[in-house]
Rosetta silent file (secondary structure, phi, psi, omega in degrees, C-alpha in Angstrom):
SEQUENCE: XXXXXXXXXXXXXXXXXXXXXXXXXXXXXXXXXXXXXXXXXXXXXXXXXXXXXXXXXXXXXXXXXXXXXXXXXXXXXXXXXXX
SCORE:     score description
SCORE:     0.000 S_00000001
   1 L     0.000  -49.712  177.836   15.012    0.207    5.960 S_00000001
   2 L   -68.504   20.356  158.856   15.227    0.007    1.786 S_00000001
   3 L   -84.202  -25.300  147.017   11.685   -0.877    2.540 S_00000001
   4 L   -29.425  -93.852 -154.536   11.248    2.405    4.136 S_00000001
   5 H   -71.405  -37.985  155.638   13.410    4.622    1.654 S_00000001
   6 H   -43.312  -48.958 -170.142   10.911    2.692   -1.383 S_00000001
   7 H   -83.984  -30.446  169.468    7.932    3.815   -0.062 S_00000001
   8 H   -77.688  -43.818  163.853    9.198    7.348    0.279 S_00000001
   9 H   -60.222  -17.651 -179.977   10.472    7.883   -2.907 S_00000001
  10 H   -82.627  -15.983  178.291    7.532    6.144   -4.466 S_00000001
  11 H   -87.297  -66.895  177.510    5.403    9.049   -2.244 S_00000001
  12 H   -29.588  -45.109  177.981    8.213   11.659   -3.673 S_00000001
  13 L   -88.745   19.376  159.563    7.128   10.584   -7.204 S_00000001
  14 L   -73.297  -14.541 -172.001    3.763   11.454   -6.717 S_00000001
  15 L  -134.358   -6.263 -170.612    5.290   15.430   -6.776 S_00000001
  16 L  -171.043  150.101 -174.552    8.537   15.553   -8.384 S_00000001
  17 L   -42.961  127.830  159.064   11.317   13.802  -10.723 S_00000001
  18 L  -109.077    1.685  169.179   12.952   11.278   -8.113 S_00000001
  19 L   -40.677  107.740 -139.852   15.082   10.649  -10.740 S_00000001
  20 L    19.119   60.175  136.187   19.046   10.880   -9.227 S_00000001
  21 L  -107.061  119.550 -176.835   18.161   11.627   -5.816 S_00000001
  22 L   -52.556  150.130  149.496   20.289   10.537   -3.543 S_00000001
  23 L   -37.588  -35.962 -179.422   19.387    9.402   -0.273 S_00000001
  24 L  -106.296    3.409  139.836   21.029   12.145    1.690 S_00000001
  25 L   -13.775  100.707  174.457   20.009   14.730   -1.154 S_00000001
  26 L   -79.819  140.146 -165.345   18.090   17.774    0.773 S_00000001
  27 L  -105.190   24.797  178.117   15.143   17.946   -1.460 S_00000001
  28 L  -114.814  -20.002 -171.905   14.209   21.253    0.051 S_00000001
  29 L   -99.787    0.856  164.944   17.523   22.913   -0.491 S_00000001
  30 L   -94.607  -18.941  175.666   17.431   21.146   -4.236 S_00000001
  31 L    87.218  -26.164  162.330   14.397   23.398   -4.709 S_00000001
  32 L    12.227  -76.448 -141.475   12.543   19.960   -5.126 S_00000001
  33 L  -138.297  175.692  179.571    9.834   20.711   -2.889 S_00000001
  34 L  -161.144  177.709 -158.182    8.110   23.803   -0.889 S_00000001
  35 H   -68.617  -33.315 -158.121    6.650   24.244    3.004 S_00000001
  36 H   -77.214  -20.975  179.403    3.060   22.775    1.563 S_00000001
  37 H   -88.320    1.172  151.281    4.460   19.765    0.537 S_00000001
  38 H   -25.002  -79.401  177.368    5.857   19.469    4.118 S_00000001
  39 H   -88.926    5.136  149.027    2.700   18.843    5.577 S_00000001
  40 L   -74.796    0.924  155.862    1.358   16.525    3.292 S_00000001
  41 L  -105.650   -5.091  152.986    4.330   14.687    4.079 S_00000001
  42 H   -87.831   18.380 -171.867    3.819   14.802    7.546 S_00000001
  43 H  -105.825   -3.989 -175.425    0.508   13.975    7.349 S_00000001
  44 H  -107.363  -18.211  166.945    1.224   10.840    5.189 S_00000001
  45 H   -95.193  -49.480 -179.365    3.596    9.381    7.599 S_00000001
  46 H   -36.635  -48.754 -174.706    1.511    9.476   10.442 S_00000001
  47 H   -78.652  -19.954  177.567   -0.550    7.908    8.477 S_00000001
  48 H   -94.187  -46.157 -171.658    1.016    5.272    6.341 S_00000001
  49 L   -91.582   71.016  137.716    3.673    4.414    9.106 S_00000001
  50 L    57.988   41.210 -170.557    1.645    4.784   11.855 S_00000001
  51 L  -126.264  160.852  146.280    3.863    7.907   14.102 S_00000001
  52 L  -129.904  142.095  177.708    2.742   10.836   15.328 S_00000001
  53 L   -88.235  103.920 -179.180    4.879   13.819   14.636 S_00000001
  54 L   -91.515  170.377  167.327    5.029   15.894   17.719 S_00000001
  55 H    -6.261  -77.999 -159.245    6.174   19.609   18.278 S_00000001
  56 H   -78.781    8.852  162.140    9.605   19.021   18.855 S_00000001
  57 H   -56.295  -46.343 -145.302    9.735   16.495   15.511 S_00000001
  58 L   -93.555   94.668  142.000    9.149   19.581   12.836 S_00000001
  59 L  -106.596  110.396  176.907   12.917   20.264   12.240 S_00000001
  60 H   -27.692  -22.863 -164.516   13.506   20.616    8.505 S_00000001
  61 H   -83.541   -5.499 -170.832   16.671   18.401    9.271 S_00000001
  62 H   -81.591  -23.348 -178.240   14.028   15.546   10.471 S_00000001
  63 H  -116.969  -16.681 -148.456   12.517   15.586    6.523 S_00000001
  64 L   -65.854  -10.770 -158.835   14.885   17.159    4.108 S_00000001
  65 L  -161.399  162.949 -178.186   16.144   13.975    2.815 S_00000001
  66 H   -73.353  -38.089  177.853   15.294   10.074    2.490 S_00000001
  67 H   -46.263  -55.147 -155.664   17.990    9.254    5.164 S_00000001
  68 H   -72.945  -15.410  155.009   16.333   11.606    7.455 S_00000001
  69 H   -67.349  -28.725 -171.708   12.988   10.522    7.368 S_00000001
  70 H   -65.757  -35.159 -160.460   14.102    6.876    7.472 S_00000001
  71 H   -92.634  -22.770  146.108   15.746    7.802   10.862 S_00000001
  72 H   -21.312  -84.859 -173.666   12.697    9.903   11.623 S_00000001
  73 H   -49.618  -10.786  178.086   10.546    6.545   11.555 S_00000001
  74 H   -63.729  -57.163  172.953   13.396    5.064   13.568 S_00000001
  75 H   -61.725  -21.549 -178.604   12.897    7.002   16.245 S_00000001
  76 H  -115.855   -4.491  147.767    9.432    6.849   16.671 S_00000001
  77 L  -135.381  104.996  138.112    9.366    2.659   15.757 S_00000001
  78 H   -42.964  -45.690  175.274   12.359    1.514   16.696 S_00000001
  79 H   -67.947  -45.044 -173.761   11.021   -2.134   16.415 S_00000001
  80 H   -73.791  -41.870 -147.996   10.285   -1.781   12.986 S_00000001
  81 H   -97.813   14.217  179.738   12.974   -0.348   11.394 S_00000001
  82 H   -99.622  -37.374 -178.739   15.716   -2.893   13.287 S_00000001
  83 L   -67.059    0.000    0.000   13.391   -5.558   12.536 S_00000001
């Protein structure tokens, strides 16, 4: 999982300070972020971990934060993020 939560913040600092952000920090409700960088970030997890983000995925609470992506990828590899 901090293998996970690395790669996302190292994606975060491609757009913004990650500098004291928490894990459970919403970085949309911190003003962070805006809807377009949404879908480049769902379009970068399909693609770097390998998911697909269906319908019933895009809930703001499914991205808003590092936990909540980590538990995103949980859900959709299970194997991976236990392993």
């Amino acid at each position: 999982m901090d293998a996970y939560k690395s790669k996302i913040r190292g994606f975060f600092s491609r757009f913004f300070k990650t500098d004291g952000l928490g894990d459970k920090d919403d970085i949309f409700a911190g003003g962070y972020v805006n809807s377009l960088f949404a879908m480049q970030l769902i379009a970068w997890l399909e693609k770097d971990f390998d998911i697909v983000i269906e319908d019933a995925d895009l809930k703001i609470s499914n991205f808003n934060s590092v936990d909540a992506i980590v538990a995103l990828i949980g859900r959709k590899k299970p194997a991976a993020v236990t392993a």
